[in-house]
N, C-alpha and C positions, 0 to 999 in steps of 0.2 A: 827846536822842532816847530814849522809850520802848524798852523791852527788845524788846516785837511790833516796833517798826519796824524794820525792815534794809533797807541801801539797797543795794543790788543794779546793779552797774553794766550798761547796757543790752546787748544784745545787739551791737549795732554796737560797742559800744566791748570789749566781751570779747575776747582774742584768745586764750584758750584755749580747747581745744576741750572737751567734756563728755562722758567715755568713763570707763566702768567695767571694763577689763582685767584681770583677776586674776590674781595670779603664777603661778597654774597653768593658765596658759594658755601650750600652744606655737605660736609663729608663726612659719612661714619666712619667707625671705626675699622683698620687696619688697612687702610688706600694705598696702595702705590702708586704713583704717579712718576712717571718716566720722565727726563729732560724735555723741552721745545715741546709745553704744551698749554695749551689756552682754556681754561675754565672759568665761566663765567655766569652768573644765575641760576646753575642748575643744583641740582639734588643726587649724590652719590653715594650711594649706600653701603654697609660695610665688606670689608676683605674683596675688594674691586681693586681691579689691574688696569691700569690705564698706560698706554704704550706714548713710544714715543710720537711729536710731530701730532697728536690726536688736538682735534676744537671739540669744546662739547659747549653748546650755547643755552641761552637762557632759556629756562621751561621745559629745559631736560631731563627726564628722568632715570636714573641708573638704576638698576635693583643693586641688592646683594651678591657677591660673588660672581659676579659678569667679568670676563676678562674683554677691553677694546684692546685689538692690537693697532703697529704703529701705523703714519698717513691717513688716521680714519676722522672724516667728519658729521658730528651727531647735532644737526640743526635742533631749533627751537620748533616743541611741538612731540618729539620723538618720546617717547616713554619706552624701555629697556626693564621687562618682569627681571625675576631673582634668573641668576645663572645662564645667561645668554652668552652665547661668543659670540665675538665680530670677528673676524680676521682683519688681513693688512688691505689698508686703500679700500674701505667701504667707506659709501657715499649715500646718506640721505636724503630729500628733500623735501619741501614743506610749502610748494607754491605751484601750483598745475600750469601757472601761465605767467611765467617771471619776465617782467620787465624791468628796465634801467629808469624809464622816464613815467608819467603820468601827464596827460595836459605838457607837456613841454619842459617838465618840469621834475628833477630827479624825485624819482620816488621816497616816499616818507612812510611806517609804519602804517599809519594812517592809509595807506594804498593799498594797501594787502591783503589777503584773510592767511593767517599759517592753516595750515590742517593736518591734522594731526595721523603719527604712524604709531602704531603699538608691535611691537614682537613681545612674543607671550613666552615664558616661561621654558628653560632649557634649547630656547631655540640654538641654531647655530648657522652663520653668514658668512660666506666662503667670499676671500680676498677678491676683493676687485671689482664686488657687487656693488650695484647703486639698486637703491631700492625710491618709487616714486611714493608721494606721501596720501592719505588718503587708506594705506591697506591695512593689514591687521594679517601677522605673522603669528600662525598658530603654535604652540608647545608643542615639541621639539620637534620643530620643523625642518628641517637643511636646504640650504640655498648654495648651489652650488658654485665653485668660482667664478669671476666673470659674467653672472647673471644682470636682465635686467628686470626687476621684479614690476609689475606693474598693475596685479590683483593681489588679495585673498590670498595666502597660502594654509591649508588645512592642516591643525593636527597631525603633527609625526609622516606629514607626505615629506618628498626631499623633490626640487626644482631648480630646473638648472636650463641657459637658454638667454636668448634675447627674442622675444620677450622671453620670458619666465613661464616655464611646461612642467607638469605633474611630471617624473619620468621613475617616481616610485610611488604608489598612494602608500598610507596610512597604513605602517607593519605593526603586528601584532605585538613583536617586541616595543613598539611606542605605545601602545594599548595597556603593556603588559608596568609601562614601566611609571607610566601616568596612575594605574592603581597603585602600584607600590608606595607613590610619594603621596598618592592620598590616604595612605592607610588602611589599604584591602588585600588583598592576598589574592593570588593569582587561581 
């Protein structure tokens, strides 16, 4: 065999999965983590579903019970409360004015500022959304497919859109259900 050829056993026949987990990466207890996926410096909290083809970067944070599904990338800076969905091919970001170069010169950490996105608690983020960084996604918000989020979203409102529009505010049932997890009764 030529040195180029490598014979690569098939896919069917692999029974290892293809994950890049880095030692600095914390994960509680009961994760799954799906094949062809990149984890690195971040913090993942217990019984979290991590899908396939997902990066989650350093300074990440996952709550509890959050399901990412697969294609999704969760930069540095993103903080994720307990029980968040992401859907498939959600896109976050962490730099209002991303360049390649500085001075002529490829950019270095050092060039940057991250800024940081919070989604808060039960929210949930419909496949396809990019969300810009800077906002703060309120408990249990919805964002609907294919959005481009680029404020604020309140409290149990659902927004959907490029940009990103109220197109339901804050129901009662999100009211109703936000006392319940605090412990009050309706």
């Amino acid at each position: 065999m030529a040195p180029t050829d490598i014979e690569l056993p098939s896919m069917s026949q692999s029974h290892e999965p293809v994950q890049r987990i880095a030692p600095d990466v914390k994960l509680g207890r009961n994760v799954r983590i799906f094949s062809f996926t990149n984890l690195y410096g971040c913090e993942i909290g217990d019984d979290v579903k991590i899908g396939t083809f997902v990066e989650i970067q350093k300074g990440a944070k996952i709550g509890s019970r959050c399901k990412i599904s697969s294609h999704t990338f969760v930069c540095e800076g993103v903080t994720l409360e307990e029980e968040v969905f992401i859907g498939h091919h959600v896109v976050f970001t962490n730099d209002r004015y991303p360049r390649s170069t500085a001075n002529g010169k490829l950019q270095t950490e050092a060039d940057w500022v991250c800024i940081p996105t919070l989604v808060k608690r039960g929210a949930s983020i419909g496949s396809g959304a990019v969300l810009l960084c800077g906002i703060t996604i309120g408990e249990n918000a919805m964002i609907g497919a294919g959005s481009v989020v680029t404020r604020d979203v309140p409290a149990g409102a659902t927004v959907a859109g490029n940009p990103a529009r109220i197109v339901r505010p804050r129901s009662q049932k999100a009211d109703a259900t936000n006392l319940i997890a605090a412990g009050q009764s309706t």
